[in-house]
C-alpha positions in Angstrom: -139.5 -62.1 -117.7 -142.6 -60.3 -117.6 -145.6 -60.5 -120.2 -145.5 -57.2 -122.5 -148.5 -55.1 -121.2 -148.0 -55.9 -118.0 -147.0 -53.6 -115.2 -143.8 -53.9 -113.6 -143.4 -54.2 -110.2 -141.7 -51.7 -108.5 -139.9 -51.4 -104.6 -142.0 -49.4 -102.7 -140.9 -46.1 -101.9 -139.3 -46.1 -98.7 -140.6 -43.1 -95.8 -138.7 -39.7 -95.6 -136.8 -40.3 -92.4 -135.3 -43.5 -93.8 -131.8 -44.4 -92.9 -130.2 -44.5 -96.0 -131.3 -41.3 -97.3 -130.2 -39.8 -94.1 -126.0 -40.8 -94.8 -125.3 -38.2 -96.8 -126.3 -35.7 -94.3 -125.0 -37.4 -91.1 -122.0 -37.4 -92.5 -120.7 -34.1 -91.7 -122.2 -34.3 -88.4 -120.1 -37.1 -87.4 -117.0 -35.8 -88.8 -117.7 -32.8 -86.7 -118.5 -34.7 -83.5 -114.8 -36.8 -83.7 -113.1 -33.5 -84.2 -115.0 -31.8 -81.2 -113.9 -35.2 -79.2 -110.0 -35.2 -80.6 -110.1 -31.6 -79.5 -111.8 -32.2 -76.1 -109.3 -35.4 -75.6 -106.0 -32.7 -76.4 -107.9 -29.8 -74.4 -107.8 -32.8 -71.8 -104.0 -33.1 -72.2 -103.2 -29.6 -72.2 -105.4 -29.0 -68.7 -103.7 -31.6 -67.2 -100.6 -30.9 -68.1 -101.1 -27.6 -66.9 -102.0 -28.7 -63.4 -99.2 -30.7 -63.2 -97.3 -27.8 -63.8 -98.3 -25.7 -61.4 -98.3 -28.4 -58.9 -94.6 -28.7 -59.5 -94.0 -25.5 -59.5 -95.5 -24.8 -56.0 -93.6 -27.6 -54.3 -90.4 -26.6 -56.0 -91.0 -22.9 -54.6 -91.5 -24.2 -51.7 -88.7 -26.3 -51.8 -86.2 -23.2 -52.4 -87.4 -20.8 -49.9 -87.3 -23.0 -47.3 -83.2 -24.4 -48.7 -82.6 -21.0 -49.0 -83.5 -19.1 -45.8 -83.5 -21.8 -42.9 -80.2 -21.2 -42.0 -81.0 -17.4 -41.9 -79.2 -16.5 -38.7 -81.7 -13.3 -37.6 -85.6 -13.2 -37.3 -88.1 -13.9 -40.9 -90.3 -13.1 -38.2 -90.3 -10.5 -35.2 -91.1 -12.9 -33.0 -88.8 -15.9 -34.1 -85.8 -14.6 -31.7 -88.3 -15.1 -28.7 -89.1 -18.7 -29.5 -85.2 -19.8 -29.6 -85.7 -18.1 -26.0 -87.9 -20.1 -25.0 -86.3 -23.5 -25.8 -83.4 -22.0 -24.3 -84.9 -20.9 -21.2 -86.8 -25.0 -21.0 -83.5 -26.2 -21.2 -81.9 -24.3 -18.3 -84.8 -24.1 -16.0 -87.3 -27.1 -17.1 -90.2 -24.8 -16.9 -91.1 -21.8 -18.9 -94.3 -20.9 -17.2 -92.7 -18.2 -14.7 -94.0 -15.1 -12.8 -93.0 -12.3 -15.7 -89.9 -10.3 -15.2 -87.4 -8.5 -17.5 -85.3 -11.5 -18.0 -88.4 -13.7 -19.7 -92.2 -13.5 -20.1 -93.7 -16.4 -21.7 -95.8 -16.7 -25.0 -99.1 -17.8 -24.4 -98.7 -21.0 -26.4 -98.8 -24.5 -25.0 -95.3 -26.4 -24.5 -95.4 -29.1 -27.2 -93.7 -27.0 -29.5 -90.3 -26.1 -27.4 -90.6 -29.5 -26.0 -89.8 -31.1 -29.6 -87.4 -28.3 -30.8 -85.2 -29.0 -27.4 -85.3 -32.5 -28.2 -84.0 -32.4 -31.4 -81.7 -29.5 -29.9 -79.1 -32.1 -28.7 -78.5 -32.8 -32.3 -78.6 -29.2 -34.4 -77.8 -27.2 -31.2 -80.1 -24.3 -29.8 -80.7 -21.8 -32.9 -82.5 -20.7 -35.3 -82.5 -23.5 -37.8 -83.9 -26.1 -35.0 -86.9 -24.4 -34.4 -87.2 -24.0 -38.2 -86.3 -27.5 -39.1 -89.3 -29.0 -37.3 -91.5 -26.6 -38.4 -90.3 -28.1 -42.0 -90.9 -31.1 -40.8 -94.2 -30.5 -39.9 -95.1 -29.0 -43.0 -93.8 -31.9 -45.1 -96.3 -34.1 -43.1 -99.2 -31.6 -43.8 -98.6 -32.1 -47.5 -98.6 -36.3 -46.9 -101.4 -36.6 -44.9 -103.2 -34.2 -46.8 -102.3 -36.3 -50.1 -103.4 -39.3 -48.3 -106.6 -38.7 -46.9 -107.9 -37.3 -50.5 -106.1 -40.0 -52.5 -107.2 -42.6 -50.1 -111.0 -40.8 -49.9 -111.3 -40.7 -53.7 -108.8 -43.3 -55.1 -107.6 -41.7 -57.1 -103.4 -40.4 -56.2 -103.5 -37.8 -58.6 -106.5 -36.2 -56.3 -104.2 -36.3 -53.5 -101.1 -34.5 -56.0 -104.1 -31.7 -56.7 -105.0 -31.4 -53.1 -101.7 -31.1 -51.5 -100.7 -29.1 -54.0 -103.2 -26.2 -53.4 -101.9 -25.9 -49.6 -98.7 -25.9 -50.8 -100.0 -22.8 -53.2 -101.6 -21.1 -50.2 -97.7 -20.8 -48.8 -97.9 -17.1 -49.6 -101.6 -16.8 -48.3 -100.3 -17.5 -45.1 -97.8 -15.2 -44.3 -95.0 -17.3 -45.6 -95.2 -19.1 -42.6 -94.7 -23.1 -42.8 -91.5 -23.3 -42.0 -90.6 -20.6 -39.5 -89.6 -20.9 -36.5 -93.3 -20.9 -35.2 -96.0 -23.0 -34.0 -98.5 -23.5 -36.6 -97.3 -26.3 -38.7 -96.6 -28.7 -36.0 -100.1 -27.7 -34.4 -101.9 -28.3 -38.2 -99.8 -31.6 -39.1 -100.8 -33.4 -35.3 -104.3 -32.3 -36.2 -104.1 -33.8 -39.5 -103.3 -36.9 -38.5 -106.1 -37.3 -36.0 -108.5 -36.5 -38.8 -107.0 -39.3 -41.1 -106.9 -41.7 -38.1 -110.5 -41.2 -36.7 -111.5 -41.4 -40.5 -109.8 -44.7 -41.6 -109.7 -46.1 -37.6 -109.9 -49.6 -37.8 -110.0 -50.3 -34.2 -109.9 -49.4 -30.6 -106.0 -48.4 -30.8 -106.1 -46.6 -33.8 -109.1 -44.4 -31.9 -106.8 -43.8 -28.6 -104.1 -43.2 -31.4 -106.2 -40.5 -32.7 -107.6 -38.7 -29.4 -103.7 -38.6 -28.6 -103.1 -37.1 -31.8 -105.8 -34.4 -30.3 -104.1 -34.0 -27.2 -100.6 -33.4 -28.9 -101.9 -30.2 -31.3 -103.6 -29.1 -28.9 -100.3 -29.4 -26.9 -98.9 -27.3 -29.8 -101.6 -24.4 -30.1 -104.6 -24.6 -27.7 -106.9 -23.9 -30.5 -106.9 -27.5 -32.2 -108.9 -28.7 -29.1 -111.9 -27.6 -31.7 -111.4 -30.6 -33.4 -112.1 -33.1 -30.2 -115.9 -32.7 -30.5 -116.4 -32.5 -34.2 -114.6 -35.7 -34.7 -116.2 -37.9 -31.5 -119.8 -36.2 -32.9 -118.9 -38.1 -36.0 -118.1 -41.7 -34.2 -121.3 -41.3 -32.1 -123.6 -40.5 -35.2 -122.1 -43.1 -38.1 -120.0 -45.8 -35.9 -121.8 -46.3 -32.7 -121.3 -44.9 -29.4 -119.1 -47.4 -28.2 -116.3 -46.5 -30.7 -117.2 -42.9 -30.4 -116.1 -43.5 -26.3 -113.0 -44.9 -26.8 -112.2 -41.6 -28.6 -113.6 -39.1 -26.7 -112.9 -40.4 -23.1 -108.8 -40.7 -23.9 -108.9 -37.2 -25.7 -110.9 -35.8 -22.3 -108.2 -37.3 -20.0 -105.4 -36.3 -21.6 -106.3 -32.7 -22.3 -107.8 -32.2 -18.5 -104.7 -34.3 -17.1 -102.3 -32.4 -18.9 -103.6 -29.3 -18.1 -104.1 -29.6 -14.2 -100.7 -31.5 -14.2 -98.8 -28.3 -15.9 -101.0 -26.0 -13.5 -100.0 -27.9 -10.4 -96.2 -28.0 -11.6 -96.1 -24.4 -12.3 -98.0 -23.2 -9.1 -100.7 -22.0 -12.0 -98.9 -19.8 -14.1 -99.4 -22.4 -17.2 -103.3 -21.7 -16.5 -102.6 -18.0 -16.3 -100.8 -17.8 -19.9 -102.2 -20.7 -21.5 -105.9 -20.0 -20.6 -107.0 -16.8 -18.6 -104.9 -14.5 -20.4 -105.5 -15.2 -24.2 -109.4 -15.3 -22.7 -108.9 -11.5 -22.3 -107.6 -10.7 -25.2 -109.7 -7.9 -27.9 -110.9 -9.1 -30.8 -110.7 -7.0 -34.0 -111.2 -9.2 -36.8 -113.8 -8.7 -39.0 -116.4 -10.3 -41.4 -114.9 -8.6 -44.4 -111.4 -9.7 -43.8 -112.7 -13.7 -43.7 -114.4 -13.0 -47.2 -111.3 -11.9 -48.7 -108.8 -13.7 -46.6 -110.0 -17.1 -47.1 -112.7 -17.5 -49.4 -112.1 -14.5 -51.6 -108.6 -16.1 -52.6 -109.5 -19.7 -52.8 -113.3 -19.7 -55.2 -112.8 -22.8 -57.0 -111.4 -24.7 -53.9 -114.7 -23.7 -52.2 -117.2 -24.3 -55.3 -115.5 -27.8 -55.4 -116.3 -27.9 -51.9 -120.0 -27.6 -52.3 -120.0 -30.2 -55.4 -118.5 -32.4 -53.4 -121.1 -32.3 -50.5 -124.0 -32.1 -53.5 -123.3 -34.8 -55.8 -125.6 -37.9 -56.0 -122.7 -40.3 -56.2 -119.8 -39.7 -54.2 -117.0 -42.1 -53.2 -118.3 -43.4 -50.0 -122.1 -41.6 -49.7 -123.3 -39.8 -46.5 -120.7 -40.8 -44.3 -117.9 -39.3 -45.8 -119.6 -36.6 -46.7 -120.7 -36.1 -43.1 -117.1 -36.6 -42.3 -115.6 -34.0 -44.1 -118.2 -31.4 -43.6 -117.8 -31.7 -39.4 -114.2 -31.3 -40.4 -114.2 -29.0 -42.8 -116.5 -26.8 -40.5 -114.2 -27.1 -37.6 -111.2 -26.2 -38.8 -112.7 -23.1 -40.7 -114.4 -22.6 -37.0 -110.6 -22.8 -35.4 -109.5 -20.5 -38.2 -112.0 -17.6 -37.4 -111.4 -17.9 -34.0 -107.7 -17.3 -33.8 -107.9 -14.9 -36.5 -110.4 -12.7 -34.5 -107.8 -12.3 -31.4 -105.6 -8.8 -31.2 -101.7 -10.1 -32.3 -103.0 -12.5 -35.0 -101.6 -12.7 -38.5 -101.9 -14.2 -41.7 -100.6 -17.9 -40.4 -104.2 -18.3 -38.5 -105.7 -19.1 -41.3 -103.7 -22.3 -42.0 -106.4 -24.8 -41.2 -108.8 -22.8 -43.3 -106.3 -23.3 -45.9 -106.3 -27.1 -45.5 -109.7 -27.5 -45.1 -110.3 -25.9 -48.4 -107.5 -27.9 -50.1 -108.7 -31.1 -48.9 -112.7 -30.2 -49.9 -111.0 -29.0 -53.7 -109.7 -32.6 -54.1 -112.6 -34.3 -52.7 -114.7 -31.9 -55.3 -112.7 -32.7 -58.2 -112.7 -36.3 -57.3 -116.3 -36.3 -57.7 -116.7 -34.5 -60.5 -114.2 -37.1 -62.6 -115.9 -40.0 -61.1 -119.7 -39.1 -62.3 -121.5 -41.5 -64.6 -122.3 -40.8 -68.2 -120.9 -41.2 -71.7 -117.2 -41.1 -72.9 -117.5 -37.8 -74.5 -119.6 -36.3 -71.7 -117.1 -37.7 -68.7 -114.1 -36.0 -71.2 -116.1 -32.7 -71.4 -116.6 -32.7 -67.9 -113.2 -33.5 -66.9 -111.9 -30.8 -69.0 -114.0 -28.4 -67.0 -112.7 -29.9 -63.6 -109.3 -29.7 -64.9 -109.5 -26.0 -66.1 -111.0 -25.0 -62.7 -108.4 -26.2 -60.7 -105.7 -24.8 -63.2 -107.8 -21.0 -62.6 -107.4 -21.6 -58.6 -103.6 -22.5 -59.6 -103.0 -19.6 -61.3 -105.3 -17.6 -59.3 -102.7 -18.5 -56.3 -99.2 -17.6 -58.3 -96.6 -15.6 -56.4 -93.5 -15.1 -56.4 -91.1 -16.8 -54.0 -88.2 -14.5 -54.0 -90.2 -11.8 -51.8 -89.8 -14.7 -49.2 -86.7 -14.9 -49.2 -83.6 -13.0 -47.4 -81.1 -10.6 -49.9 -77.6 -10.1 -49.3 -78.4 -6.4 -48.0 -80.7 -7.7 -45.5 -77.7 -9.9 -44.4 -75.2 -7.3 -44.9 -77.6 -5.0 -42.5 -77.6 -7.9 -39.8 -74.0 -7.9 -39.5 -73.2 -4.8 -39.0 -75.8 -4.6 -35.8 -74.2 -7.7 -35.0 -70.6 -6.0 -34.8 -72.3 -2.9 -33.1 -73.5 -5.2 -30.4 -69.9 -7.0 -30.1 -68.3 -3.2 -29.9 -70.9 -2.3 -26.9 -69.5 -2.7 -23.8 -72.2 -4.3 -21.0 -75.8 -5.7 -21.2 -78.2 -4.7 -24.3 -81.8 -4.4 -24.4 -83.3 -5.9 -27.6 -86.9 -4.8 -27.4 -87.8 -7.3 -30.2 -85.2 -9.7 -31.1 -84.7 -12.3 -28.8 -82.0 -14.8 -28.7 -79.6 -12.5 -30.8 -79.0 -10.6 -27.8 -78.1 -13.5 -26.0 -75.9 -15.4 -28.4 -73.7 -12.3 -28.9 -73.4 -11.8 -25.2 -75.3 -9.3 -24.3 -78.0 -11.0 -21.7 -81.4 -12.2 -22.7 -84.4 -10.1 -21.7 -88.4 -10.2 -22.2 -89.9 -9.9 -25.8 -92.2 -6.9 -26.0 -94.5 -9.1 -28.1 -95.0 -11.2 -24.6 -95.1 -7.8 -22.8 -97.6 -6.4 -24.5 -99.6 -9.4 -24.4 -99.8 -9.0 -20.8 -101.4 -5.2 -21.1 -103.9 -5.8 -23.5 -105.8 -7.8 -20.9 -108.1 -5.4 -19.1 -107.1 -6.5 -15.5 -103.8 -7.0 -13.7 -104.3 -11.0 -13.0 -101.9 -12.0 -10.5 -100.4 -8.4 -10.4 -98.2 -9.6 -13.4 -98.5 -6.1 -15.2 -97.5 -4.0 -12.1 -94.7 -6.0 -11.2 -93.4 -6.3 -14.7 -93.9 -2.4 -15.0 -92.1 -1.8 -11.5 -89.1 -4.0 -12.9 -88.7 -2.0 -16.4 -89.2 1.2 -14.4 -85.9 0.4 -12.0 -83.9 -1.1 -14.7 -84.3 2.3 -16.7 -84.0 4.1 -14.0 -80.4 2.5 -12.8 -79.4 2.7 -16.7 -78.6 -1.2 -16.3 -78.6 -1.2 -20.1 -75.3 0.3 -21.3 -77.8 0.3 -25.1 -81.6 0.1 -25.7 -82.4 -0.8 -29.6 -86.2 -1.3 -30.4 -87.7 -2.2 -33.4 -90.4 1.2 -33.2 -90.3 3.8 -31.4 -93.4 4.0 -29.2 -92.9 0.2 -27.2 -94.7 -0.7 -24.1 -92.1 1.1 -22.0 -91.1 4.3 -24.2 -91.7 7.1 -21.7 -90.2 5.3 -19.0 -87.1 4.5 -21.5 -86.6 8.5 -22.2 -86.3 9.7 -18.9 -83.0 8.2 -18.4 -81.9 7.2 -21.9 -81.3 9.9 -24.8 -81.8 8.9 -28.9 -78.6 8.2 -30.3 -77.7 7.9 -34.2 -78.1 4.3 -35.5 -74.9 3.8 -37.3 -75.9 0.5 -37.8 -78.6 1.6 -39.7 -77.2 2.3 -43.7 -80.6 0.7 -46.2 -84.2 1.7 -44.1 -85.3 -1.2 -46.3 -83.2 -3.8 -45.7 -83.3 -6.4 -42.8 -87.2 -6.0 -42.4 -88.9 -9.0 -41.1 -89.8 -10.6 -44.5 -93.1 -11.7 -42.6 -95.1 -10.6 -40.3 -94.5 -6.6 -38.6 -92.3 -5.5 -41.3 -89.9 -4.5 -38.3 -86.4 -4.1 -37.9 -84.1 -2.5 -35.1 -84.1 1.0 -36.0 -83.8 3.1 -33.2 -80.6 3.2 -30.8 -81.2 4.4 -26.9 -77.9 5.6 -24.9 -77.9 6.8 -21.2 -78.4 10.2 -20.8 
C-alpha cells in the first residue's frame, strides 16, 4: 500500500494508433467486409448457376433441332438435294469426278465426305437423313474434343462444359448448319482431332495419327490443309525437329499421294474441280463483314482470348500458349479464306467459331486459376463468370426458326404429287435427289453449274460443252416440266425459247417450304413446252 503523500504510479498512456482503441471502430468494417464476401460467395452461385444454364440450354436446342428436322425429307438447304446426288452417283459409277453434262456436275469439294455417307448408306439407305446423320455425328465429336482439349489444357472439366458450350451457342451463327447434309462438320471434327493429338502426342504413332487426321479433313474440305504447317511449325520450334518430321513428312505424303492418285484415276478432272476451279473463283468478302461476323458476335470469347495469351501464369507457360495461338491463328486464317470466295455462307466461319470457343475456355481458365487471396480469387471469378454469362446471353436465339412447320411440309407434298402427276422427265434446277427419288431422272444442280461460269476461262472447254448440252435439251423440249427455284438461272434465255411460264399450282403459301438456311429458295416457277 502506498505511503500517504506519495504519488501513485500510473500505466503509461498508450500511443493513438494502439490496437485496443482501434476495436470499436474496426468493428463495422469487418462486419461490412463478411457481408461484401457472403454476397460475392452467392453472386458466385448465382453466375454460375447461370452459366450452367445457358450451357444446358444450348445443347438441349441443339438437341431438338436436330431430333426434329433430320428426317426432313426435302432440302434445309438448297444445295442438300445435290449432295444425296452425289453419294448416289459414287455408288453407281465409283467416281464422281466426271466431264460435266446435264445429268451431273460435281461440287468442288473433296470425296471424304460422300465416301463416309455411302458407307454408312448400306445401313440407313441413300437419303437425306444419311448425309445428315454423319454430319450429326461429326458435330457431336466437335463438342467432345473441344471439351477435352480445354478441360484437359486447364484441368479443370467445367472449362471444357464452358468451352463446348459456346460452339454449341454459335449453332445459329453459323447458318444453322452442323447437322446438314453438308461438309463442314466432318471437315472441323477431323481437324479437331489432329489439334488435340499433335498437342497431347506422346509419341511417333500418335504424330502419324495426327498428320492422318490432316490428310482426312482436308479429304473433307480442301481448306483444313491450313492446319498442316501451323501445327509441324509448332513441333519444330517446342519438340525438336525430329518429332516435328514424323508429322510433317506423313501429312506431305498423304496429301500429295492422294491428290495425284485421284488425278491419275479420274484422267484429271479431280484436279480440275478440286483445285483449278475454286482457284478462279471471285472473291467478295469484305473486312467489315469479318468484324461483325466473327468478332463482333463473340467479344468476351475473344477478350478471354487475349487474357489467356497475356497472363503471367498460365497452365502450361509458353508452350501452350504458343500452341494455341498457331492454332487459333490458323483456323481464323482457314475461316477468312473460305469466307472470301463467291458461293460462301455463314457455315465458313465454323473454325472461327471454334477457335474462339476454345481461346474463351482457355481465358477463363486462367483467370480462375490466378494467385491471390480468397476474397480476391471470389471477386475475380465472379467477374469471369459474369463475362461468359454476357457472351451466353449475348448468343441467345431461338431454335424454332431452324426448324421445318407443317406448312412447309404441307407445301413439299403437294410438288411432290405434281411431280408424280407429270408425265416424263423433270428438270429440277435446284433440288437434287427429289427429282430422282420420285422418278423423274436426275440432272446437274445449277449451284455446280454456275460454279463452272464464274471462272473467267473455259478450262477444259467444260462451260461450252455444258452450254451446248442445255441448249439441245431445251431445244428438243426433253423436259416434259422445268421448275427452278428463281427465275433468272444460268440457262433462263435458252429455257424461254422453247418452254412457256406456266401457273404453279403447287405453289399455295409464297412463305412456306423456303430453305430454312442458306438462299432462302424454294421451287417457285413452273416451265411447260411451248
Amino acid at each position: 500500500m502506498p505511503l500517504s503523500g506519495t504519488p501513485t504510479r500510473s500505466a503509461p498512456p498508450r500511443p493513438s494508433g494502439s490496437h485496443s482503441l482501434d476495436i470499436p471502430r474496426l468493428r463495422p468494417l469487418r462486419v461490412r467486409l463478411r457481408r461484401l464476401d457472403r454476397c460475392t460467395r452467392a453472386l458466385l452461385v448465382l453466375l454460375k448457376a447461370g452459366c450452367a444454364l445457358t450451357v444446358v440450354y444450348y445443347f438441349g436446342a441443339y438437341a431438338w433441332v436436330v431430333w426434329s428436322r433430320a428426317r426432313y425429307p426435302f432440302d434445309l438447304e438448297w444445295m442438300e438435294g445435290a449432295m444425296v446426288d452425289h453419294v448416289r452417283f459414287l455408288l453407281a459409277h465409283g467416281n464422281i469426278y466426271t466431264p460435266p453434262s446435264i445429268e451431273f456436275v460435281p461440287y468442288l469439294y473433296n470425296p471424304l465426305y460422300y465416301v463416309v455417307a455411302a458407307s454408312l448408306s448400306w445401313i440407313t439407305g441413300v437419303d437425306y437423313f444419311t448425309l445428315r446423320l454423319v454430319s450429326i455425328l461429326a458435330s457431336l465429336a466437335c463438342f467432345a474434343l473441344i471439351y477435352r482439349l480445354v478441360s484437359r489444357e486447364t484441368c479443370d472439366p467445367q472449362m471444357g462444359v464452358v468451352s463446348s458450350g459456346l460452339f454449341a451457342a454459335t449453332y445459329a451463327l453459323s447458318g444453322g448448319w452442323f447437322d446438314i447434309a453438308r461438309v463442314d462438320s466432318l471437315s472441323l471434327a477431323l481437324g479437331l482431332a489432329a489439334i488435340y493429338g499433335v498437342r497431347f502426342a506422346a509419341g511417333r504413332r500418335e504424330l502419324v495419327t495426327a498428320a492422318a487426321f490432316v490428310w482426312l479433313a482436308f479429304k473433307a474440305t480442301q481448306s483444313a490443309v491450313g492446319l498442316l504447317l501451323p501445327l509441324a511449325l509448332y513441333l519444330f520450334l517446342f519438340q525438336g525437329w525430329r518429332r516435328g518430321l514424323w508429322f510433317l513428312i506423313p501429312g506431305v505424303l498423304l496429301l500429295g499421294g492422294s491428290v495425284v492418285t485421284l488425278n491419275l484415276i479420274s484422267h484429271g478432272w479431280y484436279g480440275f474441280y478440286t483445285l483449278l476451279l475454286p482457284s478462279r473463283l471471285a472473291n467478295y468478302y469484305g473486312r467489315y463483314l469479318w468484324r461483325s461476323e466473327i468478332f463482333g458476335n463473340l467479344p468476351v470469347a475473344l477478350a478471354l482470348g487475349f487474357t489467356f495469351f497475356a497472363a503471367r501464369r498460365s497452365p502450361s507457360g509458353l508452350r501452350v500458349k504458343a500452341f494455341h495461338g498457331l492454332v487459333a491463328l490458323s483456323l481464323l486464317i482457314v475461316a477468312a479464306r473460305v469466307r472470301a470466295h463467291a458461293g460462301s455462307w455463314l457455315n465458313d466461319n465454323m473454325p472461327a467459331h471454334a477457335a474462339l470457343a476454345i481461346l474463351g475456355g482457355l481465358g477463363a481458365g486462367a483467370l480462375l486459376s490466378s494467385t491471390g487471396g480468397a476474397l480476391r480469387a471470389r471477386r475475380l471469378a465472379a467477374l469471369t463468370y459474369a463475362a461468359l454469362l454476357f457472351q451466353f446471353l449475348f448468343l441467345a436465339y431461338d431454335p424454332r426458326q431452324w426448324v421445318p412447320t407443317q406448312a412447309d411440309r404441307s407445301e413439299g407434298e403437294r410438288l411432290v404429287e405434281m411431280l408424280r402427276a407429270t408425265p416424263g422427265p423433270v428438270l429440277l434446277t435446284h433440288r437434287g435427289f427429289l427429282g430422282w427419288r420420285e422418278g423423274k431422272g436426275s440432272f446437274a444442280h445449277q449451284m455446280a453449274v454456275s460454279n463452272l461460269f464464274l471462272a473467267p476461262d473455259d478450262l477444259r472447254h467444260a462451260k461450252s460443252g455444258l452450254a451446248s448440252e442445255f441448249e439441245r435439251a431445251f431445244e428438243e423440249k426433253r423436259f416434259a416440266a422445268v421448275i427452278t427455284d428463281f427465275d433468272d438461272f444460268q440457262f433462263a434465255e435458252d429455257l424461254r425459247r422453247s418452254y412457256r411460264p406456266a401457273p404453279p399450282q403447287f405453289v399455295q403459301d409464297p412463305k412456306a417450304f423456303r430453305c430454312l438456311t442458306g438462299a432462302r429458295l424454294k421451287p417457285e416457277f413452273l416451265y411447260v413446252p411451248k
